[in-house]
C-alpha positions, 0 to 999 in steps of 0.5 A: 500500500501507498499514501497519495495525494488525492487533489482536485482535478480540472474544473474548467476555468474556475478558481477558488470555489467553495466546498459545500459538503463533504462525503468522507471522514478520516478513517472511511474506506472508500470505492475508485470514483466514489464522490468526496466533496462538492464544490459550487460555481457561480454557475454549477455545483460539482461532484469531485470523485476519487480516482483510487481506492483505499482508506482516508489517512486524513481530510486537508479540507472541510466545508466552506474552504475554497479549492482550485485546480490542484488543491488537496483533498485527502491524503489516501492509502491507496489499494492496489495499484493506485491511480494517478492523482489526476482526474478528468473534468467533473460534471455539472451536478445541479445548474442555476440560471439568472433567467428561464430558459426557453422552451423547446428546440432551443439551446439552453441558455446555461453552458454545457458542463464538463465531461462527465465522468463515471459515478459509483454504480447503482443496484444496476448499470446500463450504457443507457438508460431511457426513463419514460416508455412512451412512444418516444421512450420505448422509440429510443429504448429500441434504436440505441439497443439496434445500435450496439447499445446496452439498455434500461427502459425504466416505465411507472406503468404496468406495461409499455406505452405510456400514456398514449398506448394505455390510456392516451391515443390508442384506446381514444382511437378505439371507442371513436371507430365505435363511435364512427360506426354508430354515427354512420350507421345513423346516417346512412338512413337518408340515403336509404339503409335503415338499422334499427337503434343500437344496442350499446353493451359498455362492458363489451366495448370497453373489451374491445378497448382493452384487447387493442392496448393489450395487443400493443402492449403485449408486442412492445414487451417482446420487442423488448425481449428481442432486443434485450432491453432490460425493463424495470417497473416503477416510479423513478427519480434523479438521485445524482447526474448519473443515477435514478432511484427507482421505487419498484415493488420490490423496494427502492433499487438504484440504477446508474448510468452513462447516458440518460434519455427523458422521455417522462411525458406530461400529465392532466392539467387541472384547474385550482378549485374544484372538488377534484376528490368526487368521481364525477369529475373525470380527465381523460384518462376516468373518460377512457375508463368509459365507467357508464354513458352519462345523461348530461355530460359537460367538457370543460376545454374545447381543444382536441382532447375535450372533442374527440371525448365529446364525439365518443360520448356523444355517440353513445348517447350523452347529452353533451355541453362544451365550454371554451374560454377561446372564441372558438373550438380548437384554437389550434387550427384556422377557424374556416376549417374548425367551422364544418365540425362546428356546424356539426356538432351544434345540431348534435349537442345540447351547447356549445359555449364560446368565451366561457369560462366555468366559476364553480363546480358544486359536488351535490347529491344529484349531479355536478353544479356547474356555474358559468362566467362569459358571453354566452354564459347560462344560467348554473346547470347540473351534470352527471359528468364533467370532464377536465379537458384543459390541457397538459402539463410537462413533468419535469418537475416531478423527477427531482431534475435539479438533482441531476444538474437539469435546467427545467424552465418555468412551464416545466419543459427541459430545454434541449438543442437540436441533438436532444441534449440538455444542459447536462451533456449526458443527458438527453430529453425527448417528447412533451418533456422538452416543449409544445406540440406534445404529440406522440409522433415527434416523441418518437422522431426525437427518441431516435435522435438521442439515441443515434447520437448517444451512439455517435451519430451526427443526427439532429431533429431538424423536422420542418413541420410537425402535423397535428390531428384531430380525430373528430367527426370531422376530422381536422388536420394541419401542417406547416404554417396556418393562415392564423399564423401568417397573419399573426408573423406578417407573412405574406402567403396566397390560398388555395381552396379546394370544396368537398362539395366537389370531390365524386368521393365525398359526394358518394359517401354523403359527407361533402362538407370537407375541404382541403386548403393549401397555403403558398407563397406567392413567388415562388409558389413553395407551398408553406402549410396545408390544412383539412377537414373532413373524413379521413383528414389525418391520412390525407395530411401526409402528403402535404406534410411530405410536400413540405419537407421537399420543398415542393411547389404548388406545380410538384402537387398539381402535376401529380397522378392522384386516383380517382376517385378518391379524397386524396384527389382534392389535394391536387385539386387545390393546387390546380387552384392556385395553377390555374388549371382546375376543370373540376370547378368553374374558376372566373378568371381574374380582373386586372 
């Protein structure tokens, strides 16, 4: 055995930082790289390890003194073949700033810290660990593990798929196909086919629900075994920059790390006030449950969650009301292509209330009290569901980020560049964590991302537009700019409008009051966003989606081959709209 000089290695250009707790005493026999003190920046606090095992002879400083590059620790009796006294940089272990950062997609306005070094292992150890199996979580899990990767999936859920795949996208999909059906099956009784009323059976439907996640899921879980993704159920937090602490069912187990991915999603906004503890009051998720059909049900929140929830309910045989603060439905989307799901729904539902907000909600023996504020506010109504549908929150503040040096900004979004990479270089953020959209489909393109650079790929998430969807009936889809947005940013764009009233396609299915509108600029004719409603309006966006990232022009569209006839065929139609050479509608030509 030997007696080194343990000393504190390169810190980055810092001098004369204070040490603000200390992890040894004299005596302690401690493990290569275990942590001895901690030093703070004016920008960071950092962990110092020691490079060498053995026994601690005697500490040289305590907290409160002030270290640089250089300065002695501990003097160790070093086991073994002791290492050299020099360390690598350290990581940065918690970061401050002097203003928020900004949200998605955007670098972080703190400097990246040091190189990271290796920590003490955890109960378990992987190259890489993903925390959140969502689709963006499994996505990254999957590709690093393609990759060469050793990987942990760390998911809270009983199975895979986060909030989407259980209680999210897909289940929602699954009773608005039921709902579509017994919509159609209505309607089609003005072009002659009579059904008789439909029986509904709840249990069998929520069957149905829950047999399609459990395919889903139950695939996941073998992908999982096929890759040799190591799965570990339960609630994880950041303990240090490079291990969680996982709360399983077997107790509380540690799992560290040399990358990190966080894919820990977003949860149920809530409004502050409401008797949230009665089970009439229901999110999404108590919606999906699908517990019984309500007489009256009011959906607080006219986005595309508190819409598509509507047309379920709806379907099945609610009397359903619709309260939004907004001047209209689905602030997302312009308000020519929201109005044909508004003239809809108004036949179908008992109201809808535009810039209206609810005051109060009273948890009485006979339904909910609902009290209403606004232009088109009624007089208190009772309910015998309401549903919370106002949005999500991101969760960065709920896996004790600071601890692992992460900046989470004031809405709670983790700040992350183009690579995915947060403030921590090892560290990695992807899906409704790092900003708006929160939608599943740019989750899983950012997954892989992360994980090809982790494997030292020069990958970026450089998407130039991200579509969004609603599956109402009818349903809206959007990409690239809307007319909302140009006129908000000053751009100067040209349309193309193109009705359903004059598609064979839509005519024959007797649902004509679609339309598919493409924006472009006027020189150069570069399409710049594209927008639809009507049957099928989320398979149809691709296309534009498509058009977009290709930098297509409003001629590539026109001069395509769509068939015929089909709903396909109106985007194409749209651009010989803007050409000029439509035949399928009558176009007057222009005065000059």
């Amino acid at each position: 055995m030997s007696t080194i000089e343990i000393k504190v290695p390169d810190i980055g250009n810092f001098k004369d930082v204070a040490i603000i707790e200390v992890f040894v005493k004299a005596g302690d026999t401690i493990e290569a790289e275990q942590s001895l003190i901690t030093v703070e920046t004016d920008k960071a606090t950092m962990d110092v390890p020691t490079p060498a095992a053995g026994v601690v002879k005697e500490l040289r400083i305590k907290v409160g003194d002030k270290v640089s590059e250089g300065s002695v620790i501990l003097l160790l009796e070093a086991s073994g073949a002791a290492a050299a006294p020099n360390v690598p940089a350290v990581e940065a272990a918690s970061v401050t700033a002097s203003a928020p950062a900004a949200a998605s997609q955007t670098a972080p306005t703190i400097p990246p810290s040091p190189l990271s070094l290796p920590t003490q292992k955890g109960d378990l150890h992987a190259e890489v660990v993903v925390l959140g199996a969502g689709p963006g979580g499994y996505t990254a899990a999957f590709r690093a593990a393609d990759l060469g990767k050793q990987v942990i999936l760390i998911e809270k859920h009983a199975t895979l798929g986060g909030v989407c795949l259980n209680v999210g996208c897909i289940p929602s999909k699954a009773l608005l196909h039921v709902a579509k059906v017994i919509t159609e099956a209505d309607e089609v009784s003005h072009h002659g086919v009579t059904f008789s009323k439909p029986e509904v059976d709840i249990d069998k439907i929520r069957g149905w629900k829950e047999s399609v996640i459990s395919k889903l899921t139950g695939g996941l879980k073998q992908l999982a075994r096929q890759r040799k993704v190591q799965v570990v159920q339960g609630v994880a937090k950041f303990v240090s920059p490079n291990i969680l602490e996982v709360e399983t069912s077997d107790g509380v187990k540690t799992v560290s790390f040399d990358h990190a991915i966080v894919a820990a999603g977003s949860s149920v906004a809530r409004i502050p006030g409401f008797p949230y503890e009665d089970e009439r009051i229901i999110d999404s998720t108590g919606a999906l449950a699908l517990a019984d059909v309500p007489k009256r049900m009011l959906v607080i929140g006219g986005g595309i969650i508190g819409l598509e929830m509507a047309t379920v309910y709806d379907a099945l045989g609610s009397k359903i009301s619709v309260v939004e603060l907004m001047d209209q439905l689905m602030p997302g989307a312009d308000k020519d292509m929201v109005r044909p799901l508004h003239k809809r729904i108004e036949k179908r539902y008992e109201s809808i209330m535009l810039k209206t907000k609810v005051n109060k909600i009273e948890a009485l023996p006979e339904g909910l009290r609902v009290t209403f504020e606004g232009e088109q506010a009624p007089e208190p109504q009772l309910y015998d569901r309401v549903l919370m549908a106002v949005g999500r929150r991101p969760n960065g503040r709920a896996i004790n980020a600071e601890a692992a040096g992460l900046v989470v900004n004031e809405r709670g979004f983790i700040p992350v560049d183009k690579q995915m990479r947060t403030n921590v270089p090892h560290i990695f953020a992807i899906g409704d964590i790092v900003g708006d959209p929160m939608l599943a489909h740019k989750a899983v393109h950012e997954g892989k991302v992360a994980a090809e650079v982790i494997a030292g790929y020069k990958s970026a998430f450089e998407a130039l537009t991200i579509p969004s969807v609603a599956y109402t009936d009818p349903e809206i889809s959007w990409m690239g700019l809307t007319e909302t947005q140009a006129k908000a940013q000053g751009i100067v764009y040209e349309k193309a409008n193109f009705p359903w009233a004059a598609s064979g396609r839509a005519l024959s299915m007797g649902r004509d009051e679609g339309m598919t509108k493409v924006l472009y600029e006027p020189t150069t004719m570069r399409i710049l966003g594209a927008s639809i409603v009507g049957s099928n309006a989320g398979e149809l966006i691709a296309e534009a989606v498509l058009a977009l990232e290709m930098g297509a022009d409003m001629e590539d569209l026109a001069l395509t081959i769509h068939p015929h006839p089909t709903l396909s065929e109106t985007m194409g139609f749209a651009a010989e709209v803007a050409e000029g050479s439509i035949t399928d509608l009558f176009m007057p030509k222009k005065k000059h």
